[in-house]
TORMARTI-569075 format. One line per 4 residues: number of its first residue (from 1); for each residue x, y, z of C-alpha. Coordinates in steps of 0.02 Angstrom, whole numbers. Layout:
BEGIN
NUM> X/Y/Z; ... $
//
This chain:
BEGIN
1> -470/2510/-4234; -538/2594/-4384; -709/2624/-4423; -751/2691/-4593 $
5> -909/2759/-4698; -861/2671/-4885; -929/2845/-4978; -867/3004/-4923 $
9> -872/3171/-5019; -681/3199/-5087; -636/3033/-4999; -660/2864/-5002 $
13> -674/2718/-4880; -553/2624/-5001; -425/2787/-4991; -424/2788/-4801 $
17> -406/2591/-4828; -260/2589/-4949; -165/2753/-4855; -189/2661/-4674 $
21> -83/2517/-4760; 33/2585/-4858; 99/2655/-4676; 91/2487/-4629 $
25> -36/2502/-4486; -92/2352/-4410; -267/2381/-4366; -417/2313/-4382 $
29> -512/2423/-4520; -695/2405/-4530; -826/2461/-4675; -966/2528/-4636 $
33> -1094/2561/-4796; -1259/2577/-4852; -1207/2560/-5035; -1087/2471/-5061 $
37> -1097/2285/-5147; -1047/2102/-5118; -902/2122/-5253; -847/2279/-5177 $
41> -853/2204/-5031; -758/2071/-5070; -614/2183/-5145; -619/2276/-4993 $
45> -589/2127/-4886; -426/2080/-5027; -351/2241/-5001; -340/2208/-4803 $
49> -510/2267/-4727; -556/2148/-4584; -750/2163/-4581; -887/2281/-4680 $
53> -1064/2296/-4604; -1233/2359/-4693; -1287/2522/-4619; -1471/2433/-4613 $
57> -1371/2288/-4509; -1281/2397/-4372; -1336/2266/-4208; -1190/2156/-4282 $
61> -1060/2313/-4260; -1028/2266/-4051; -990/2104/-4098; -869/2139/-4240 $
65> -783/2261/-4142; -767/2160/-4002; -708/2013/-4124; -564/2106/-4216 $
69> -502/2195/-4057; -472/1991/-3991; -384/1942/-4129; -288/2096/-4171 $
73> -220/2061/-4011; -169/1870/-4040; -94/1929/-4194; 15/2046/-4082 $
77> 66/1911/-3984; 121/1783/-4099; 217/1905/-4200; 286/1952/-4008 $
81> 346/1756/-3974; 403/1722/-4152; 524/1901/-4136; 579/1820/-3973 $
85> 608/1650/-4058; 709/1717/-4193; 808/1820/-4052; 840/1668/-3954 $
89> 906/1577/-4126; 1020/1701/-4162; 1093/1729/-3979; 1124/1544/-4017 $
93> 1224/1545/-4154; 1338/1706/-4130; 1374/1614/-3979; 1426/1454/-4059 $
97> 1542/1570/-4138; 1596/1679/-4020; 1633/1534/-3898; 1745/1415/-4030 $
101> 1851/1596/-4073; 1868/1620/-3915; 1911/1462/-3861; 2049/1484/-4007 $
105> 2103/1643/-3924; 2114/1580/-3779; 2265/1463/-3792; 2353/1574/-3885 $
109> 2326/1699/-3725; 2373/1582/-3643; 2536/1543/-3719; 2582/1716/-3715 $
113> 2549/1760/-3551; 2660/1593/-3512; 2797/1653/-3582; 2797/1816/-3517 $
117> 2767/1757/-3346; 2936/1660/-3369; 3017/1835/-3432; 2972/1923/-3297 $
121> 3023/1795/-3174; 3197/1755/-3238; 3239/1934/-3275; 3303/2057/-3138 $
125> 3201/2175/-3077; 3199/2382/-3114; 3270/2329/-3294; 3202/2375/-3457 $
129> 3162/2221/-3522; 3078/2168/-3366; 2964/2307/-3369; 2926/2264/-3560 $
133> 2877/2074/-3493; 2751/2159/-3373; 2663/2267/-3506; 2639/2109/-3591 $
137> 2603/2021/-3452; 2473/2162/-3415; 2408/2168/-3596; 2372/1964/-3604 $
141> 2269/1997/-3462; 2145/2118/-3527; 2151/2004/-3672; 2115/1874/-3592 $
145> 1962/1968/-3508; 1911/1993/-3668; 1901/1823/-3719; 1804/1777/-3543 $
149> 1665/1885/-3578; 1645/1797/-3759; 1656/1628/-3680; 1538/1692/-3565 $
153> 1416/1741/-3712; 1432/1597/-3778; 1417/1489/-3617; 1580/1368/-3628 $
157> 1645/1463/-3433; 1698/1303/-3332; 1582/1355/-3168; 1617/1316/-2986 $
161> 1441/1341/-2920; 1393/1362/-2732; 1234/1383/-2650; 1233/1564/-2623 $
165> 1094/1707/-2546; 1078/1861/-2664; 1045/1956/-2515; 1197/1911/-2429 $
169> 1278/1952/-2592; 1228/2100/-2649; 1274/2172/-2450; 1448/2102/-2488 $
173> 1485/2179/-2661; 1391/2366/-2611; 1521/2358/-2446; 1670/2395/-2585 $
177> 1554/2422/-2742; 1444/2549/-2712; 1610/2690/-2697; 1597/2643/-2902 $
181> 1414/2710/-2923; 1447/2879/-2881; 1363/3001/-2749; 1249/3063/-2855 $
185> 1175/2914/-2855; 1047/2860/-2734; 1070/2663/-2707; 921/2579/-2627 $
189> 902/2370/-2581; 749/2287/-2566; 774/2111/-2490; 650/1993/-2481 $
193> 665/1911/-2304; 611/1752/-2346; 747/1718/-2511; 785/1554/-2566 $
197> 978/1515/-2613; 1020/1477/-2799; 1160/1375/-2840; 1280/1491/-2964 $
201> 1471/1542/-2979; 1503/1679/-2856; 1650/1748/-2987; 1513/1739/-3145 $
205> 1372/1799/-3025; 1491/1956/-2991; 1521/1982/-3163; 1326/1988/-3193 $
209> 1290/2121/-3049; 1441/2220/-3082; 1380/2232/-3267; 1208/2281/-3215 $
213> 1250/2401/-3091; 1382/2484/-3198; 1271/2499/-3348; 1145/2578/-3231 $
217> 1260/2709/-3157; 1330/2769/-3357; 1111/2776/-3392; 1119/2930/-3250 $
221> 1249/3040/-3285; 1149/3189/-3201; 1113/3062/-3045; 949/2946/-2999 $
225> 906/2813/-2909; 974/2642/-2922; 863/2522/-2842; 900/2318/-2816 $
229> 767/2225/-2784; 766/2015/-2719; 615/1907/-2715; 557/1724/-2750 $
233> 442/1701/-2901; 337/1553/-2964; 326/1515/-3137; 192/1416/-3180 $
237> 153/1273/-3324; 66/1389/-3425; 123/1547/-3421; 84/1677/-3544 $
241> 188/1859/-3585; 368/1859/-3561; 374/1672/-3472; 307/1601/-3616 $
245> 467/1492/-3658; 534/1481/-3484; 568/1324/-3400; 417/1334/-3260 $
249> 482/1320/-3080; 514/1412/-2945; 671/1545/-2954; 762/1687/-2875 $
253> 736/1843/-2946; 856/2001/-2928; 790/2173/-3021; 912/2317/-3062 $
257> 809/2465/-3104; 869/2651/-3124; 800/2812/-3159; 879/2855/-3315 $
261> 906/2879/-3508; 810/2731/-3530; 808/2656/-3718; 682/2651/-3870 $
265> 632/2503/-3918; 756/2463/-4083; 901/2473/-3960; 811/2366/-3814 $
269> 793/2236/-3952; 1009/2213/-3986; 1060/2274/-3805; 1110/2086/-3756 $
273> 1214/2063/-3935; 1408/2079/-3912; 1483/2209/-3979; 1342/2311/-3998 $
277> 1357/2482/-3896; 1263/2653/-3860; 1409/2728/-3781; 1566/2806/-3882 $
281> 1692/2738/-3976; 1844/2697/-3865; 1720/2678/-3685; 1631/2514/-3707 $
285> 1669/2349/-3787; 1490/2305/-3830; 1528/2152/-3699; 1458/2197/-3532 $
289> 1268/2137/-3557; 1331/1997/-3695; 1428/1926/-3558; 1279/1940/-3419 $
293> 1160/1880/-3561; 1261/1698/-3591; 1321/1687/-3391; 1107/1677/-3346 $
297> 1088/1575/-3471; 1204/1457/-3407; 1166/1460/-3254; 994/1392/-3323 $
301> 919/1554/-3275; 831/1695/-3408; 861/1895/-3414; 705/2012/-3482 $
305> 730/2210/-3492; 586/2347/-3473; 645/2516/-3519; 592/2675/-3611 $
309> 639/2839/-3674; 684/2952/-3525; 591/2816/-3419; 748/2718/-3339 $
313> 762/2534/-3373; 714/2376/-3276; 839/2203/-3287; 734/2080/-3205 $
317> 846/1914/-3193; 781/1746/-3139; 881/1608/-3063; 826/1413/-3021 $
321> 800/1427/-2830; 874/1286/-2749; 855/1212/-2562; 1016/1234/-2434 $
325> 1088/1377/-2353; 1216/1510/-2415; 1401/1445/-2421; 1545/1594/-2393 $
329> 1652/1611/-2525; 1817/1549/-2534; 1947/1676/-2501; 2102/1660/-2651 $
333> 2258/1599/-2599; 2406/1732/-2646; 2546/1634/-2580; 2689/1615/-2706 $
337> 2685/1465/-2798; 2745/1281/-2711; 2894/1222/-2800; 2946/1047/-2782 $
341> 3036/905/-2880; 2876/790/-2895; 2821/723/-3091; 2688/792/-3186 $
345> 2590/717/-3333; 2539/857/-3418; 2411/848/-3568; 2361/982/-3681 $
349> 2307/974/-3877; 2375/1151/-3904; 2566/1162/-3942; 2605/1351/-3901 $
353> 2512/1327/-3726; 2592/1144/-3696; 2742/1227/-3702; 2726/1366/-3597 $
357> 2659/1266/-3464; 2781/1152/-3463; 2924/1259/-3451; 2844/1364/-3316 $
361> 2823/1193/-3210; 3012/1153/-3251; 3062/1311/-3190; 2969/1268/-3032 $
365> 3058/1096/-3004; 2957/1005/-3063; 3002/846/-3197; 2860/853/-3348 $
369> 2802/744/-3459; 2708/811/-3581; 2570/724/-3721; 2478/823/-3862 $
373> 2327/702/-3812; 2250/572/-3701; 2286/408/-3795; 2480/455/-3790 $
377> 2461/505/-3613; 2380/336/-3570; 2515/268/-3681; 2656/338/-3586 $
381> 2752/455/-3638; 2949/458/-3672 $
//
């Protein structure tokens, strides 16, 4: 706050007035005067001053004070929830987009990889051309990675939830993860003995602490301290700060906090957009905390960052706690694929992937018949 005489030798009230705002300041500027008059005043009040008091009147200053400090501060916080609006609004739409390209992508991916699947297969191995299949094969795959994390964003992943315990999770990914940190790294896990189970995709809830962790470790390139932290947390009806617009309930909460670079407060602000990056061209797609951002929010959960300048940063993430107990996760089946001579409706609107698809299963055994969509499916098909 700013409390100013309205005459001063060389300098006036209005000057200190008019040069606070022109830096565009937002504090609460006060007049204090024994000359000056209502229509100065007045114009003083027009060219942002909050309050003036009469030198003669001073009893009312405690009060004013007290007054402007209270609202400067509800101003502060309804300019904070309208920024966080307008955030959440665009998250929204760039992942509208991102999702539908990506969904576009991802047939044509998918088609791709297909057919150089069927290359690989059918041609014999240590030849040239069987080598050139993989390196597509191998490229459709990072593509298709690609094209995850912007579904992801944009929340169109098809999940396959299961009640899971962070801490049992987080003790299975460090057992093989935590070689990736690095030894200069000091890991530490608080677990909260008492955790409730949430009900999330173990592959999408990998993707999220992987991202976390790994975005940690590149903040500490000289070393720190990583420390994961578990706990349950109420949200209540009418919570106030950075709950504001959460759904009230109870939830899981994991923290990932380092000791590191930490980030200003411009950068803290886009951190979640894709394709946005603080690291070098060539070492970061911009995708890592896009994709974390859209896989909370599908999972009905909410993300909030503290960080600052050569402070570290702090990823507090809140899942919906749910009743139950933690279910192991299903281990992947390598096994080569069944063939048999069985018939197969198949049914997809994409023509590239149809295809592919269908001659993979043909070259399996299997008899296809194939429809573009569900009413000549239902129809039968020739």
């Amino acid at each position: 706050m700013i409390i100013s005489d309205y005459s001063m030798p060389h300098f006036s009230g209005t000057d200190a007035l008019n040069l606070v705002r022109s830096k565009h300041l937002d504090v609460p500027f006060i007049f204090v005067s024994g000359t000056i008059g209502e229509d100065t005043a007045v114009a003083a009040m027009k060219n942002g001053a909050q309050d003036y008091l009469m030198k003669g009147n001073l009893k009312r200053l405690v009060s004013a004070v007290q007054r402007e400090l209270r609202e400067s501060e509800q101003r502060k916080e309804r300019e904070r929830l309208q920024k966080h609006v307008q955030q959440l609004q665009k998250f929204e739409a760039i992942g509208r987009l991102s999702g539908g390209i990506a969904h576009d992508f991802n047939n044509l991916i998918g088609a791709i990889l297909g057919w150089a699947e069927l290359g690989y297969e059918q041609t014999a191995p240590g030849t040239k051309a069987r080598e050139r299949f993989n390196k597509i094969r191998e490229q459709s795959h990072r593509a298709a990675k690609l094209t995850s994390q912007l579904l992801a964003f944009g929340r169109r992943q098809i999940l396959q939830p299961h009640k899971i315990n962070l801490n049992l999770f987080i003790r299975e990914e460090m057992s093989f993860f935590g070689k990736v940190i690095g030894e200069n790294i000091d890991v530490k896990i608080a677990e909260a003995p008492d955790l409730q189970v949430i009900h999330a995709d173990p592959t999408q809830l990998q993707q999220v602490f992987m991202n976390l962790c790994l975005n940690a470790r590149d903040a500490m390139p000289a070393g720190g301290q990583l420390r994961i932290e578990t706990r349950n947390a109420a949200i209540e009806q009418d919570a106030e700060g950075p709950h504001v617009h959460a759904t009230p309930g109870n939830y899981v909460l994991m923290t990932v906090t380092d000791t590191g670079l930490g980030m200003d407060a411009a950068t803290a602000e886009r951190i979640f957009e894709p394709f946005f990056t603080t690291k070098e061209l060539g070492k970061g797609t911009g995708l890592g905390l896009a994709t974390v951002y859209g896989i909370v929010k599908q999972h009905h959960g909410f993300i909030y960052v503290d960080t600052e300048p050569g402070k570290g940063s702090s990823f507090r993430v809140y899942f919906p706690a749910e009743s139950g107990v933690h279910e192991p996760r299903e281990v992947i089946d390598n096994s080569p694929a069944l063939k048999g001579s069985e018939t197969i409706l198949l049914v997809e609107d994409d023509d590239g992937l149809r295809e592919s698809v269908q001659e993979m299963l043909r070259s399996l055994g299997y008899r296809v018949m194939a429809a573009s969509d569900g009413k000549k499916a239902v129809g039968g098909v020739p």
